[in-house]
Structures are given as structure tokens and as C-alpha cells.
GUGU-861187 format. One record per residue (C-alpha): residue number from 0; residue in one letter; z, y, x. Coordinates in nm, 4 decimals, padded with zeros to 6 digits. Layout:
<pts>
PT     k   r          w          v          u
PT   NUM   a          Z          Y          X
...
</pts>
This chain:
<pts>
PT     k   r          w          v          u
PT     0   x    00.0000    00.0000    00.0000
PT     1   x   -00.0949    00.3643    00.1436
PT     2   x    00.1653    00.5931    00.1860
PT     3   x    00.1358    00.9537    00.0384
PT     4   x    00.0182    01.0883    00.3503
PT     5   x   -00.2768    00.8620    00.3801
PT     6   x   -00.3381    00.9195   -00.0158
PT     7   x   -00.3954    01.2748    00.0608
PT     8   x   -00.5634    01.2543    00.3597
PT     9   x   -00.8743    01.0426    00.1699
PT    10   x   -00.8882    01.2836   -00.0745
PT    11   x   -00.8955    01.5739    00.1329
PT    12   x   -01.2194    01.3775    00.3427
PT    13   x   -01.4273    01.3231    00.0050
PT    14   x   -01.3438    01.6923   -00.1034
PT    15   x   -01.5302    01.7980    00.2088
PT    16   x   -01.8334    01.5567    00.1507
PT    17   x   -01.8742    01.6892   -00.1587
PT    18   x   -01.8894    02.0629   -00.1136
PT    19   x   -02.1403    01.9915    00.1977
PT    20   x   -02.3449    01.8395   -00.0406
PT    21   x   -02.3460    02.1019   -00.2933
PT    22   x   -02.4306    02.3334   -00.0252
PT    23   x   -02.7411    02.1561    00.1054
PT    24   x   -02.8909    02.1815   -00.2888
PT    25   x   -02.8180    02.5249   -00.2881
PT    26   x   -03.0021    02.7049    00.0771
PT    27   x   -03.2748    02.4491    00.1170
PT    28   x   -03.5539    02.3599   -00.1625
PT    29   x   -03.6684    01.9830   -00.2681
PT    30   x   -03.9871    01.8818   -00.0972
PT    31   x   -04.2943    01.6687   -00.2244
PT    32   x   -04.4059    01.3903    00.0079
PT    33   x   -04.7448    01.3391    00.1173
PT    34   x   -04.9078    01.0503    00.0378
PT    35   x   -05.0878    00.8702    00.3242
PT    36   x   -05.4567    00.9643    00.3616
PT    37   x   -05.4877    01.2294    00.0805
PT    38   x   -05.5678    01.5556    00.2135
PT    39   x   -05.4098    01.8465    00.1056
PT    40   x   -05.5827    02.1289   -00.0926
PT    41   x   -05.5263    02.4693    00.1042
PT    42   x   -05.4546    02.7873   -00.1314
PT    43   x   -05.7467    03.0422   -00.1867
PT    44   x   -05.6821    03.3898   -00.0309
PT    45   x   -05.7524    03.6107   -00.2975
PT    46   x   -05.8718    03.9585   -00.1977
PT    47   x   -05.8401    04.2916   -00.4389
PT    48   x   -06.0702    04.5346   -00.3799
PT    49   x   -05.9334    04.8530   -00.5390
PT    50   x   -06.1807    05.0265   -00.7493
PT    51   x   -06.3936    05.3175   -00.6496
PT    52   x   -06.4412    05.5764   -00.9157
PT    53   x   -06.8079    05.6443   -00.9492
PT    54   x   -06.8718    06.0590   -01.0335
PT    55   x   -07.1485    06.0986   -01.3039
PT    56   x   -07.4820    06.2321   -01.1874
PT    57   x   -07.5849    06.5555   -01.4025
PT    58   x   -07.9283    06.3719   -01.5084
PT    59   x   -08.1729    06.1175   -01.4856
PT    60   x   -08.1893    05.9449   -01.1479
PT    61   x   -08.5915    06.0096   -01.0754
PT    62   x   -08.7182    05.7349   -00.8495
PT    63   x   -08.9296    05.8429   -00.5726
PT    64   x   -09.2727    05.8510   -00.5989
PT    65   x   -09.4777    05.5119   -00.4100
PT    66   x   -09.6283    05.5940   -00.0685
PT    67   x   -10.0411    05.5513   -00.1522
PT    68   x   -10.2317    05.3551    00.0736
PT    69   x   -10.6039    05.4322    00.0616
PT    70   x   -10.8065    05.1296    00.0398
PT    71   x   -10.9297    04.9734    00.3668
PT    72   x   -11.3060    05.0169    00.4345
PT    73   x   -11.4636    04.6621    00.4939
PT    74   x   -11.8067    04.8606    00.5518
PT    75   x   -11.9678    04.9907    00.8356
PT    76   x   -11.8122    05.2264    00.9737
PT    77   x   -11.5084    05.2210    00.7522
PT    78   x   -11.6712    05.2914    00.4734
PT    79   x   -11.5652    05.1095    00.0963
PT    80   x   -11.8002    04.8684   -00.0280
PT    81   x   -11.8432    04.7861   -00.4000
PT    82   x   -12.0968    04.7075   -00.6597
PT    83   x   -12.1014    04.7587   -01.0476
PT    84   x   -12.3127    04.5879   -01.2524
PT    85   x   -12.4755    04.7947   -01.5007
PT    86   x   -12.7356    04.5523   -01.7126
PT    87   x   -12.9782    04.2841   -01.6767
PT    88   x   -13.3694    04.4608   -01.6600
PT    89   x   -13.4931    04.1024   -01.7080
PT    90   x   -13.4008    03.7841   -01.7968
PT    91   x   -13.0582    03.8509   -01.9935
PT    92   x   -12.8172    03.5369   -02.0032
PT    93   x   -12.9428    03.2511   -02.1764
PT    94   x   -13.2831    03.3186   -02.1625
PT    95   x   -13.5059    03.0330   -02.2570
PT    96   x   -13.7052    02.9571   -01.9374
PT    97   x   -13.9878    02.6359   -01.9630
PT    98   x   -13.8872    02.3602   -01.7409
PT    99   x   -14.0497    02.4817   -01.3369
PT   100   x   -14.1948    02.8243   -01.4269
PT   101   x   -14.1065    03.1141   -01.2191
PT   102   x   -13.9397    03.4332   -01.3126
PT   103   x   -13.8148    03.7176   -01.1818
PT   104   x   -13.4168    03.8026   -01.2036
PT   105   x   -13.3827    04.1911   -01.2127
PT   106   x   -13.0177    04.3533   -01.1916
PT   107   x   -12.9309    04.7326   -01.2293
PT   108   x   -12.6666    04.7929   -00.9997
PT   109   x   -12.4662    05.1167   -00.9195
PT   110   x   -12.3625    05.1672   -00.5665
PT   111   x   -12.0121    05.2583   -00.6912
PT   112   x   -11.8443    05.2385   -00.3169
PT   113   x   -11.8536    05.5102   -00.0346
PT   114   x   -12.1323    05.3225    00.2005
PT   115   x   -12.4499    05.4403    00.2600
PT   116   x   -12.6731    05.0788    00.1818
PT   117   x   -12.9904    05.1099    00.4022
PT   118   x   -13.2476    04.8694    00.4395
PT   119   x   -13.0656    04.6265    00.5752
PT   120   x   -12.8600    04.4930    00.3394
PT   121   x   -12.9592    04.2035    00.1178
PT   122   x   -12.8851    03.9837   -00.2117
PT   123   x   -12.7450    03.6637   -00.1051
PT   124   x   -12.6876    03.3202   -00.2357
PT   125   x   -12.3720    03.2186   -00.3083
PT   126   x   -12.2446    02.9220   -00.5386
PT   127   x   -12.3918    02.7114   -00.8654
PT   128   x   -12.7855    02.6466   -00.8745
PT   129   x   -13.0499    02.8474   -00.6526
PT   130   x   -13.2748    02.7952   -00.8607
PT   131   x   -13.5739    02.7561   -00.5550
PT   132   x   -13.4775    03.1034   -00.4670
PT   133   x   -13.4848    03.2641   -00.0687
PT   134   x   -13.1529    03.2208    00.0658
PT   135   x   -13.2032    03.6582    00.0440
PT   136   x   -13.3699    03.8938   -00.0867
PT   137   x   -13.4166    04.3097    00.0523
PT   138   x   -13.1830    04.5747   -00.1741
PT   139   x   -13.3731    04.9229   -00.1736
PT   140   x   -13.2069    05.1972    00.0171
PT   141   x   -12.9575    05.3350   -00.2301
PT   142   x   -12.6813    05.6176   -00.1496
PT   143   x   -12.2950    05.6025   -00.2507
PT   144   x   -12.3290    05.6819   -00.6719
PT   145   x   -12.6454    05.5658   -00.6656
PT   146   x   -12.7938    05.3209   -00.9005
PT   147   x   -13.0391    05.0639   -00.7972
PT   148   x   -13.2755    04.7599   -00.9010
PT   149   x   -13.2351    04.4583   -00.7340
PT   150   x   -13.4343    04.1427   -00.8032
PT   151   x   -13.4827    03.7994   -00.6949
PT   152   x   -13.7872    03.5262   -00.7565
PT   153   x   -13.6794    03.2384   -00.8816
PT   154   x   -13.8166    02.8940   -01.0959
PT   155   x   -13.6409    02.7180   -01.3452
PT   156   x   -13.5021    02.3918   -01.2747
PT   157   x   -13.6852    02.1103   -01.4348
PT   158   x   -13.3680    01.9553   -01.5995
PT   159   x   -13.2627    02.0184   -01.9229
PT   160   x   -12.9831    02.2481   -01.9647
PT   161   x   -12.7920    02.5645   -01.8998
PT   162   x   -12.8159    02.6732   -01.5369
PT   163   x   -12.6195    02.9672   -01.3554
PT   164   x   -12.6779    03.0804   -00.9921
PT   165   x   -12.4193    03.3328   -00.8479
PT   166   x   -12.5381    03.5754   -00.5861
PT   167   x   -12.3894    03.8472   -00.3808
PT   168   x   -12.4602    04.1345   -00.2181
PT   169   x   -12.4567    04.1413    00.2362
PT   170   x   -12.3851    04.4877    00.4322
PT   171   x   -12.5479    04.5281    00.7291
PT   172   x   -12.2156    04.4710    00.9240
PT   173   x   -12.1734    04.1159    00.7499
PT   174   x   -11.9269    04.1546    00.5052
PT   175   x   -12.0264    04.0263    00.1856
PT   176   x   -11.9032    04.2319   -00.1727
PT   177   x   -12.0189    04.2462   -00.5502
PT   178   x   -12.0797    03.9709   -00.7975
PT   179   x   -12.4200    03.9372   -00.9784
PT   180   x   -12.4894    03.6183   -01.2614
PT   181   x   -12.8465    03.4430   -01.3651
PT   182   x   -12.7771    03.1960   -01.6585
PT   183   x   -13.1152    03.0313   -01.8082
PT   184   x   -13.1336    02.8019   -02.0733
PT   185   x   -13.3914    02.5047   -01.9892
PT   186   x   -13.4786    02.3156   -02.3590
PT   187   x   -13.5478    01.9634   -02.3461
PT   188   x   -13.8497    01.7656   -02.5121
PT   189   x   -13.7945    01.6451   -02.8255
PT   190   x   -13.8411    01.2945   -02.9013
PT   191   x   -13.9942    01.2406   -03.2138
PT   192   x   -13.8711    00.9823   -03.4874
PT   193   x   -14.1028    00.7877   -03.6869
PT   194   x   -14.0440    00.9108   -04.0266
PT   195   x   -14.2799    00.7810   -04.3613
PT   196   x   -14.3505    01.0947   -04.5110
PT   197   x   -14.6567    01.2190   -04.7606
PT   198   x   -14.9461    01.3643   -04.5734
PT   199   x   -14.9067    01.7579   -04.6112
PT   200   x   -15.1378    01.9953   -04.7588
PT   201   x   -15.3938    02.1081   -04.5278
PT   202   x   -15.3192    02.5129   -04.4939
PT   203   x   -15.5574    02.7860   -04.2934
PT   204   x   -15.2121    02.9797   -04.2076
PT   205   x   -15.2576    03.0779   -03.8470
PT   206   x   -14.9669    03.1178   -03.5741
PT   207   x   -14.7647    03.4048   -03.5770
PT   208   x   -14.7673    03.5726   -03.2280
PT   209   x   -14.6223    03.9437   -03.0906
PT   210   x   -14.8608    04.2303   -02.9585
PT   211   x   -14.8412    04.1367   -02.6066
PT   212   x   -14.9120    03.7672   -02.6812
PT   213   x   -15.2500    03.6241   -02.5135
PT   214   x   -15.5144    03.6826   -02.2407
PT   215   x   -15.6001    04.0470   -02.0621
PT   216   x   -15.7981    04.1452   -01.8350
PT   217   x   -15.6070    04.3974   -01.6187
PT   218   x   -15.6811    04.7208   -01.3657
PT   219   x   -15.3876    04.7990   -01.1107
PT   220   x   -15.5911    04.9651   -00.8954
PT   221   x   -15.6393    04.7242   -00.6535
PT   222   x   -15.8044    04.4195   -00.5823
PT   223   x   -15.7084    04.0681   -00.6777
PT   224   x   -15.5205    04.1806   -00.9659
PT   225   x   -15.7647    04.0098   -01.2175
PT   226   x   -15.6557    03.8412   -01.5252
PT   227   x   -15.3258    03.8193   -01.7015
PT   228   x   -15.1832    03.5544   -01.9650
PT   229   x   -14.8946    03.6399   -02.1195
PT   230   x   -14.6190    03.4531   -02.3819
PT   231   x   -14.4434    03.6691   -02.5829
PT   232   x   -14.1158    03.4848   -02.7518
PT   233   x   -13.9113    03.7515   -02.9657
PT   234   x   -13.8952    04.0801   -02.7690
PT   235   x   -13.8996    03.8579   -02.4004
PT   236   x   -14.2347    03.7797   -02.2411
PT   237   x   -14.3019    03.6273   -01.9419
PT   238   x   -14.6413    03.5209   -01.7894
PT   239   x   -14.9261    03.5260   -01.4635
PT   240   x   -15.1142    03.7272   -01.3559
PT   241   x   -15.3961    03.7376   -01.1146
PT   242   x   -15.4572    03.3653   -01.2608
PT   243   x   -15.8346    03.3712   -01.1396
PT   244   x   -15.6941    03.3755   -00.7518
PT   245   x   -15.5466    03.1053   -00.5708
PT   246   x   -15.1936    03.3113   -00.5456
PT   247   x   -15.0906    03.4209   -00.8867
PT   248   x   -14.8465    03.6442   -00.9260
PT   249   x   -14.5392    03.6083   -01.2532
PT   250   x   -14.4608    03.8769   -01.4933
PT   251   x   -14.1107    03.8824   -01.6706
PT   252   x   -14.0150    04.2138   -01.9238
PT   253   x   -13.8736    04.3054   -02.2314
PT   254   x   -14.0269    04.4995   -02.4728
PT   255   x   -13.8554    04.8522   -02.6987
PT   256   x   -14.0851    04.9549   -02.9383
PT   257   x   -14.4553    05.0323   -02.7978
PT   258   x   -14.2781    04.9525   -02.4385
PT   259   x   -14.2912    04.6888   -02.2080
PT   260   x   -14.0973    04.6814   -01.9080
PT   261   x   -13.9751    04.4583   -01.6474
PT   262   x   -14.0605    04.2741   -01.2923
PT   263   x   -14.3552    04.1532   -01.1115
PT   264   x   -14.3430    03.9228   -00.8579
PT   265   x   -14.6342    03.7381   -00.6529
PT   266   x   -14.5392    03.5850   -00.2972
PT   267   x   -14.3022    03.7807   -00.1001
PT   268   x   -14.3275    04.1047   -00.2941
PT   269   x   -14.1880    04.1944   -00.6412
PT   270   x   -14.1199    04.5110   -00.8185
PT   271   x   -14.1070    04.7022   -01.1586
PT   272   x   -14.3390    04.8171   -01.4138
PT   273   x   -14.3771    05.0102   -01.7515
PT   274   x   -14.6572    04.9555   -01.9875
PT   275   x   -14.7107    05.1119   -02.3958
PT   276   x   -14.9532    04.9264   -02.5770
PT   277   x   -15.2158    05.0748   -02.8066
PT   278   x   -15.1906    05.1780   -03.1568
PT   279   x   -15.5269    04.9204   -03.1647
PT   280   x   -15.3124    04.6554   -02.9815
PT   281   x   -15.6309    04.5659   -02.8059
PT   282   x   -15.5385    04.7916   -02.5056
PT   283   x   -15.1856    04.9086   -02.2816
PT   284   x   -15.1531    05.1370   -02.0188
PT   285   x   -14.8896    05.1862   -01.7776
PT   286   x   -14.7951    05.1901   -01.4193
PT   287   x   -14.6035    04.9664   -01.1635
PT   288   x   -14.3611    05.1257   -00.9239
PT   289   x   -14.3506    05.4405   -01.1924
PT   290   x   -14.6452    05.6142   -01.0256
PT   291   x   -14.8629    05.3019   -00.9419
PT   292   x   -15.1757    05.2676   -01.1946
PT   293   x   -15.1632    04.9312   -01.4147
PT   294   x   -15.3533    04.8891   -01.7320
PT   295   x   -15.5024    04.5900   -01.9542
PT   296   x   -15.7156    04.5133   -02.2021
PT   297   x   -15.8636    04.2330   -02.4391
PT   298   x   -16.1726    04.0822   -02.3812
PT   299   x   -16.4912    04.2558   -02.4818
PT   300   x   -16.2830    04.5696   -02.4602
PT   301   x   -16.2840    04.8348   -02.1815
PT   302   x   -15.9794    05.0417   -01.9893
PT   303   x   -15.8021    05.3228   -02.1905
PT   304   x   -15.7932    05.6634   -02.0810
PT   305   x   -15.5873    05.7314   -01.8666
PT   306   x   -15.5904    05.4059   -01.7159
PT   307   x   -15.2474    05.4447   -01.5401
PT   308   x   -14.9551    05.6979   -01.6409
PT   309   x   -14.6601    05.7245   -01.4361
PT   310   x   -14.2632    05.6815   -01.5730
PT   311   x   -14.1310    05.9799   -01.6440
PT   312   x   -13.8893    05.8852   -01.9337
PT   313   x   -13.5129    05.9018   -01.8948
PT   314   x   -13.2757    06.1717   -01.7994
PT   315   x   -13.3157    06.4410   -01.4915
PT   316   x   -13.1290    06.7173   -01.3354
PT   317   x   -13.3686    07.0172   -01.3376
PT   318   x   -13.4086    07.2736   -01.0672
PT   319   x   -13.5619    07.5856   -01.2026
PT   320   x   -13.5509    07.9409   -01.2077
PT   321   x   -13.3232    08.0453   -01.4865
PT   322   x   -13.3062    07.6542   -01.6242
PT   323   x   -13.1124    07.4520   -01.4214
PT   324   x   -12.9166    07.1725   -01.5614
PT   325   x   -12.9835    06.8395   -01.7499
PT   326   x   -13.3234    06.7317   -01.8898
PT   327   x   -13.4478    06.4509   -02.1127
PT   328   x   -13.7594    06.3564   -02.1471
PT   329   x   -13.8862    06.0732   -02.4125
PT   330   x   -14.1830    05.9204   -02.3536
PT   331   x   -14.4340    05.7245   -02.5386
PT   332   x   -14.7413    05.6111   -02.2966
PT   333   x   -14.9076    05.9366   -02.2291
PT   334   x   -14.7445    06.1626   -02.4835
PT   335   x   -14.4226    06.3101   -02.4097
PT   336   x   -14.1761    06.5057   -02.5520
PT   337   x   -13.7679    06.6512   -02.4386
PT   338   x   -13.5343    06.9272   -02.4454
PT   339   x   -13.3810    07.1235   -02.1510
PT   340   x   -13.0688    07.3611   -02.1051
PT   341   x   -13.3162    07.6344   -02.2480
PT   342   x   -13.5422    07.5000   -02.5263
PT   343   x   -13.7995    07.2351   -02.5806
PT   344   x   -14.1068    07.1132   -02.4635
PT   345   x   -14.4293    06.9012   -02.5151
PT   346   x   -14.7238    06.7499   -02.3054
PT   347   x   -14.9473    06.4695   -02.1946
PT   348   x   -14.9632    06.2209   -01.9005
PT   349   x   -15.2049    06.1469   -01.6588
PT   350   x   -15.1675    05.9091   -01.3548
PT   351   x   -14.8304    06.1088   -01.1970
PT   352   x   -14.9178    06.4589   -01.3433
PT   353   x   -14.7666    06.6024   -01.6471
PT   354   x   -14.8549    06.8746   -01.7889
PT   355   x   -14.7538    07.0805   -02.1290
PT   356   x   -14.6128    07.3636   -02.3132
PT   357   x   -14.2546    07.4643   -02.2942
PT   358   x   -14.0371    07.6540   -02.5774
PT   359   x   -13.7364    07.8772   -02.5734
PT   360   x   -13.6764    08.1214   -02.8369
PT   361   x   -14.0331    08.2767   -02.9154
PT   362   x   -14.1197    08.2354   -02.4930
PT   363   x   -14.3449    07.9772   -02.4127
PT   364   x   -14.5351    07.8786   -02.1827
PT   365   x   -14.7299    07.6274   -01.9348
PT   366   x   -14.5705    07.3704   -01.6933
PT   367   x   -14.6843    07.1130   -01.4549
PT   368   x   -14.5226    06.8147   -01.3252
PT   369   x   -14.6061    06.5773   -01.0202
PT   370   x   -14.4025    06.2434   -01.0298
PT   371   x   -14.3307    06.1853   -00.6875
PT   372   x   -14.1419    05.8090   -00.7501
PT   373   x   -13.9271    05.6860   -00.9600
PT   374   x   -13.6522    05.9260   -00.8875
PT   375   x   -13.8184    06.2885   -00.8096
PT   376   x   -14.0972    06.5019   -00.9634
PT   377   x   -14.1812    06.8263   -00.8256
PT   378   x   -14.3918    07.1528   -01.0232
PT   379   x   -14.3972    07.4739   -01.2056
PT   380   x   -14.3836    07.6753   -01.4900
PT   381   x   -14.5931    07.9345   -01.5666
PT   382   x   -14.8116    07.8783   -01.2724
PT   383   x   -14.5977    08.0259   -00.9982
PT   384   x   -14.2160    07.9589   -01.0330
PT   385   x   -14.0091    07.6279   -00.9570
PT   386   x   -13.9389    07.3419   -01.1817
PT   387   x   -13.8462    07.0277   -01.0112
PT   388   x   -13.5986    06.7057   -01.1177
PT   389   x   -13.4177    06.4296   -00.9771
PT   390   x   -13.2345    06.1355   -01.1342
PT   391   x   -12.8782    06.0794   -01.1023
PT   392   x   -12.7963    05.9372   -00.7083
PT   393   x   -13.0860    06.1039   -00.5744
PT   394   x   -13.1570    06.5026   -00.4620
PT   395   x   -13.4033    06.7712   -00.5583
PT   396   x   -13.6819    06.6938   -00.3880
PT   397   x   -13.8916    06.9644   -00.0825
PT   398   x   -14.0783    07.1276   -00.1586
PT   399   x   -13.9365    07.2166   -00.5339
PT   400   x   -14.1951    07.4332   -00.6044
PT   401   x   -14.5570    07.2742   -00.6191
</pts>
């Protein structure tokens, strides 16, 4: 048996335990063990950015203007090359075109760039079906703003079909720019089915065929131009010419009213021309190159008079004394008629002089023209004083006065 001493003693010992115990709860906190082989996730730092205050602005915030960069010149020189096409002068798309018959494929293009295109630039070849065409063709001299004529010779494919060629035009450096389209339509031979019908009624109707239809005999003021059969379908016709030679040359136009017009082609050489037929419809006259003679007529008949008559139809910029501005003249074979900044006025062609009365008020008076080509005429009015033109993208022509 413990004595009291030893009683107290015991208790005094577990007393002490206990308030170390109570202590170590109290300063240090209760940890989580890690388990083996799990990491630990670390805590994000977050960052607080205090806010800025943003002052108002008193208006609008104008952005600033973009920086222009003028357009690099691929040209010689520098200079910008483009093309525009303006309209096909023969052979619109789809055109009906006989299986292997050649045609000619006449553009009007406007020279809608900054270069200068000399003589040395050309209509090139580019994708889809050639057509037998040269792998180029010449482009007229034609200045920036100019407007142009630019054809190519070409035959038909003999498979039936619609048929595009894509061609471009070639500086003289090289580079290669504008976009020009020939779609034909070649028809196919119909096979014909076997059909029991009842014999038809015999009838004297004849065929129905245009003006322009049929055999000529032609003058262009030169030899070997000979005869001429043409095939008028609608207002398109297409033909030969020179078809007693052993190189016969194609014909391919449209025709507006009395008017045909269109492109010539025969070998290496092509062009345009401008014909009115006849009131008879036996006989046309016309020209090729607008001042070049070129006139027809039916068999048994003879040449009109005036055999040729140049082109001057359209719209001009006068030079004149007292007149300048525009000028349009209309033009029906070798009758004329137009208006200019002053008045009117009237007249008759012959070869590449025009000559007629002019109006203004109660003034008249005479006037004589001289086509020069298809761009320029010079002349007068009233015998002694100036009265010139010049189509849009070309210049008054020197001597003004004639």
C-alpha cells in the first residue's frame, strides 16, 4: 500500500503531463500527411492590378488617314499597263461559225493604263482552244486613253460544240496584261430519222435571204480583189472574197441599218471596213481602212458613184475658228448630216473629201473636209479659215487648216 507521500507525488506527475499536453494543442496547428507519390498542388499567386481611371476624350477618336501607295508600273519604263474591253466589232459570243471556216475576231480595246503601246506589242495566246490562230498577232500603235481595234484570224474547229480561246495582250518589255474572250458556237449535223409521212404539197415559195446575201463582184482599188460571196444569217455575215484567186481572203461584219461593218482578213494582213448598200440593193459602196476605196455590185450591174467613200461617222473634237468643241457627224454612205457647238450642217461624200453647207443662226456657209484616217480630218470653212477634228485618244492633226 502507498503511503500519502507517494499518493501525492503520482498525482502531482500526471497533473504535469496533462497541462503539457494542453499546451502543445494550443501554439502548434494539426498537420495533414502526405500521401506517398501524390504531388502536391502549389497555390496560385494572384496579382491585383489597381485600376487606372481612363479621362473621357471631348469627341470622336478620328483614325488616321491610310498611307496611299501608287500602283507599281509593270511597263516599260515604269509605266501602268492595263486594258479595257469595250465591245466585240465582230464575231460577238456565241456566234454560229460552220465547222473549219475562217473568221476574223475583232476587239475594241481602250488603252486605259499610262504606257505608251508602240508597235511592238502584240495579242497573245493564252489558255482554252486556239482555234488555228498565230501564236500573235501586231496591236496598232495606240497612246494612254486611247481606244484601239485589235483582231486575230482564226478557223473554227471542226468539232461540234462551244469553243472559247483566251488571249492576252504582250508589252514590249514582256510583261503580259488584259484579258480578251472568243466563244463560237460550232452546230453539229443532224441525223435524220426515217419518219412515214404524206408527201407535201409542192410550193414555188423561194428562200428568204438578207440584202447582203449572194455573189458580187467587187472594186477595192486594187488588183486581185475580184469576186465576193457572202452569207448573211440575221444581222451577222461572213464570207470570201477574192474567190477567183488562189489566196482568198474572209470577210466577217455586222450589219446597222444600210451599214455593214467589220474585218477583212486574207494571209497575213487583216483590217476594217464600212460599206452602205443601195436603196436598189443591187449595189454598196464603202471603204476599207476608212479612207481606202471598196465597192460591189451584182452581176450585170456596174460600180456606183462614188465608188469608195471614206468613214467619217462618229464623234470628233473640232478645231475651228470660233467653233471649237465636240462634233457629231451621222452618216449614211455618201450623205451626211451633224451638229456642232455652233449650229448644224449638211453634205456629201466622195472618196476622203467632204464637202457641204454649214448653219448657225441665219450664217451659213461652205466647208470642206479631207479624211486623213480613221482618226483625223483636216479643212475649212468658208474657203480660208480652219476646221479640223480628231477622235477621242488622238490630236488635231498639222496642218489644221487645208
Amino acid at each position: 500500500m502507498q503511503s500519502r507521500d507517494q499518493r501525492y507525488r503520482t498525482l502531482s506527475i500526471a497533473l504535469v503531463i496533462l497541462i503539457a499536453a494542453g499546451l502543445a494543442c494550443t501554439q502548434f496547428p494539426a498537420t495533414t500527411p502526405t500521401v506517398p507519390g501524390q504531388p502536391t498542388q502549389p497555390v496560385a499567386q494572384v496579382t491585383v492590378t489597381p485600376l487606372v481611371p481612363i479621362p473621357p476624350t471631348s469627341g470622336p477618336q478620328t483614325p488616321a488617314p491610310p498611307t496611299e501607295t501608287p500602283p507599281s508600273g509593270s511597263g516599260p519604263g515604269g509605266c501602268l499597263l492595263s486594258a479595257q474591253y469595250i465591245a466585240d466589232v465582230t464575231i460577238p459570243d456565241n456566234t454560229v461559225v460552220a465547222p473549219g471556216s475562217a473568221f476574223a475576231k475583232t476587239w475594241r480595246v481602250k488603252n486605259n493604263g499610262t504606257c505608251n503601246w508602240d508597235t511592238e506589242y502584240q495579242l497573245v495566246f493564252a489558255e482554252g482552244n486556239q482555234m488555228a490562230g498565230p501564236a500573235g498577232a501586231n496591236v496598232n500603235s495606240t497612246p494612254a486613253g486611247g481606244t484601239v481595234d485589235i483582231s486575230v484570224n482564226l478557223t473554227a474547229p471542226t468539232t461540234t460544240g462551244t469553243h472559247t480561246g483566251k488571249w492576252r495582250l504582250r508589252a514590249s518589255n514582256g510583261a503580259v496584261f488584259g484579258a480578251l474572250t472568243v466563244v463560237i458556237v460550232v452546230p453539229g449535223t443532224p441525223t435524220p430519222t426515217p419518219t412515214m409521212t404524206p408527201s407535201p404539197t409542192p410550193t414555188s415559195t423561194a428562200p428568204s435571204v438578207g440584202p447582203w446575201d449572194g455573189h458580187w463582184e467587187t472594186n477595192c482599188g486594187a488588183s486581185l480583189c475580184g469576186t465576193m460571196d457572202l452569207v448573211q444569217t440575221g444581222n451577222i455575215v461572213t464570207g470570201r472574197y477574192a474567190t477567183d484567186t488562189s489566196t482568198p481572203g474572209t470577210i466577217n461584219g455586222l450589219i446597222s441599218g444600210d451599214r455593214l461593218s467589220g474585218t477583212w482578213s486574207r494571209g497575213r494582213d487583216s483590217g476594217q471596213f464600212d460599206w452602205w448598200m443601195g436603196g436598189s440593193g443591187a449595189k454598196w459602196r464603202g471603204n476599207y481602212g476608212a479612207i481606202n476605196t471598196w465597192c460591189g455590185h451584182r452581176t450585170g450591174e456596174s460600180d456606183p458613184s462614188p465608188c469608195g467613200v471614206g468613214t467619217f461617222d462618229g464623234n470628233w473634237m473640232a478645231v475651228c475658228e470660233g467653233c471649237n468643241g465636240a462634233i457629231q457627224i451621222i452618216q449614211n454612205g455618201k450623205d451626211f448630216t451633224g451638229t456642232y457647238v455652233n449650229g448644224t450642217f449638211s453634205g456629201t461624200i466622195d472618196g476622203i473629201k467632204a464637202t457641204g453647207t454649214w448653219q448657225a443662226g441665219p450664217n451659213r456657209g461652205p466647208f470642206t473636209w479631207y479624211l486623213l484616217n480613221s482618226q483625223q480630218f483636216n479643212g475649212n470653212y468658208n474657203g480660208g479659215s480652219k476646221w479640223c477634228g480628231y477622235k477621242s485618244g488622238s490630236s488635231e492633226p498639222s496642218p489644221c487648216l487645208r
